[in-house]
C-alpha positions in Angstrom: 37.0 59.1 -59.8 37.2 56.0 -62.6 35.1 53.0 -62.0 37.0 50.3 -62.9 33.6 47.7 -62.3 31.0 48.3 -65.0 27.5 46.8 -65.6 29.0 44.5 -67.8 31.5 42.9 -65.4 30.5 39.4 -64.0 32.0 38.1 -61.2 35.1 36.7 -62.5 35.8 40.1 -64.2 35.5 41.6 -60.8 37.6 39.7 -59.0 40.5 40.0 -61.8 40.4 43.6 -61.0 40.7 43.4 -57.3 43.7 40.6 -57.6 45.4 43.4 -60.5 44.4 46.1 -57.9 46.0 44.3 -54.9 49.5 43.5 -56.9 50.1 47.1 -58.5 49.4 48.0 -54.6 51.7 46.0 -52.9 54.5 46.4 -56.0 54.0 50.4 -54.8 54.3 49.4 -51.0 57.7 47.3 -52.1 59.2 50.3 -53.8 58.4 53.0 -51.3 59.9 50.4 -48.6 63.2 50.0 -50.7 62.7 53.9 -50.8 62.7 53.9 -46.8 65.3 51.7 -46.1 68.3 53.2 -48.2 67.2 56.6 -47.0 67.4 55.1 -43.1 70.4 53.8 -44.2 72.3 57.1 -45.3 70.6 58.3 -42.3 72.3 56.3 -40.1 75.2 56.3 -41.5 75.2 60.7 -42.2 77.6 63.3 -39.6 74.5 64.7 -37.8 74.4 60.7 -35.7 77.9 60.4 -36.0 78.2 63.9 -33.9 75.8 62.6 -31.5 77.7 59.8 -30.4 75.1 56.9 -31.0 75.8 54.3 -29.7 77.6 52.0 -31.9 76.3 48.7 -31.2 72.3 49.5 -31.7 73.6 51.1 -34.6 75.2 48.1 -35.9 71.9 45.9 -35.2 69.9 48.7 -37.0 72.3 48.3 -40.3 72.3 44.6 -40.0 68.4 44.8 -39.0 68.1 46.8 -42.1 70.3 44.9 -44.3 68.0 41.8 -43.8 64.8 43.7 -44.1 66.3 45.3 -47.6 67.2 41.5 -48.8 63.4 40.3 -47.6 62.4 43.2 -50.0 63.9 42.6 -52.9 62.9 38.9 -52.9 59.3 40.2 -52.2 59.8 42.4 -55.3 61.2 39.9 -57.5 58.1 37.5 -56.4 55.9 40.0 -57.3 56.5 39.8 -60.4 56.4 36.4 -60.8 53.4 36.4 -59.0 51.7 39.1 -61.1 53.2 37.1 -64.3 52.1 34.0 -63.1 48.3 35.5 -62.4 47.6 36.5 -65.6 46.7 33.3 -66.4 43.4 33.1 -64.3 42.1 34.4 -67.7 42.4 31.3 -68.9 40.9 29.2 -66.0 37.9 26.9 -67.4 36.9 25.5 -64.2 36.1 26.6 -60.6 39.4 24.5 -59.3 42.0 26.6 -61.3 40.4 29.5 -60.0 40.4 28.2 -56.5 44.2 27.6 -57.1 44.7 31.0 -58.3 42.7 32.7 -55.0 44.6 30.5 -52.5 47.8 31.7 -54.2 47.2 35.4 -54.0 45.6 34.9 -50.5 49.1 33.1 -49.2 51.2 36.5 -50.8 49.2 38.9 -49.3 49.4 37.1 -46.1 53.5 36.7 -46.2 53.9 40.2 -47.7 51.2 41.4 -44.7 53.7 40.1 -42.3 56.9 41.8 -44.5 55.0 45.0 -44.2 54.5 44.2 -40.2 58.4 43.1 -39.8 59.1 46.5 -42.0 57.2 48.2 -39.3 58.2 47.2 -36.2 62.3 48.0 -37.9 60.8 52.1 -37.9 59.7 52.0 -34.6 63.3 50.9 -33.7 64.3 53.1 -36.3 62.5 56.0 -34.7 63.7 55.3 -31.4 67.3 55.3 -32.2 66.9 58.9 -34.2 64.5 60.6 -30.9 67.1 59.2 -29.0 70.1 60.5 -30.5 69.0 63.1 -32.2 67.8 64.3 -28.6 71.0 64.3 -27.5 73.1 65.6 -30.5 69.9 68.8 -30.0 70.7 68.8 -26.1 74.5 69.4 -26.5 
């Protein structure tokens, strides 16, 4: 295992490398999500549900559901890298305030991308659900 933190690092150093840590994190948890959502969407959308006879209705909420969630994604990736852009340069804060400004900032993403992932979740338990459901019945017949 590397150890990104060595003897030499002072505070500030340290906490650059947990804010870079955090962003290439949450830019893998974006991808895989995007990953997710256009595989649940062929999923819904493939013979084995259609020969189950899902109903059509949750199955439209799911696609719209997922649609929005997809959209809330891809805004949350194309913040990302602003955001990662944008904190590079706490390198060059000088002063205790512009480093303030730069902790508050990453606190506030990783609170609204904490509730993206929550969102993100509670769409695969519906997700899940729907599939048990279905796929129970399609299994069943």
């Amino acid at each position: 295992m590397d150890n990104p933190i060595q003897e030499h690092h002072d505070d500030d150093d340290i906490q650059k490398l947990n804010l870079e840590k955090d962003i290439n994190e949450w830019t893998k948890e974006v991808k895989f999500v995007e990953q997710e959502l256009v595989f649940f969407s062929k999923l819904l959308d493939s013979n084995l549900i259609r020969k189950a006879n899902a109903n059509e209705e949750d199955g439209s909420y799911i696609l719209k559901s997922i649609k929005h969630i997809t959209d809330k994604n891809a805004h949350f990736k194309l913040k990302l890298i602003e955001f990662k852009n944008k904190s590079e340069d706490i390198v060059e804060c000088e002063d205790v305030q512009c480093e303030t400004f730069f902790l508050n900032e990453h606190f506030s993403f990783k609170q609204k991308l904490i509730t993206h992932i929550n969102q993100v979740r509670t769409l695969k338990k519906i997700l899940f659900n729907f599939f048990e459901h279905n796929l129970n019945k399609e299994i069943l017949n």
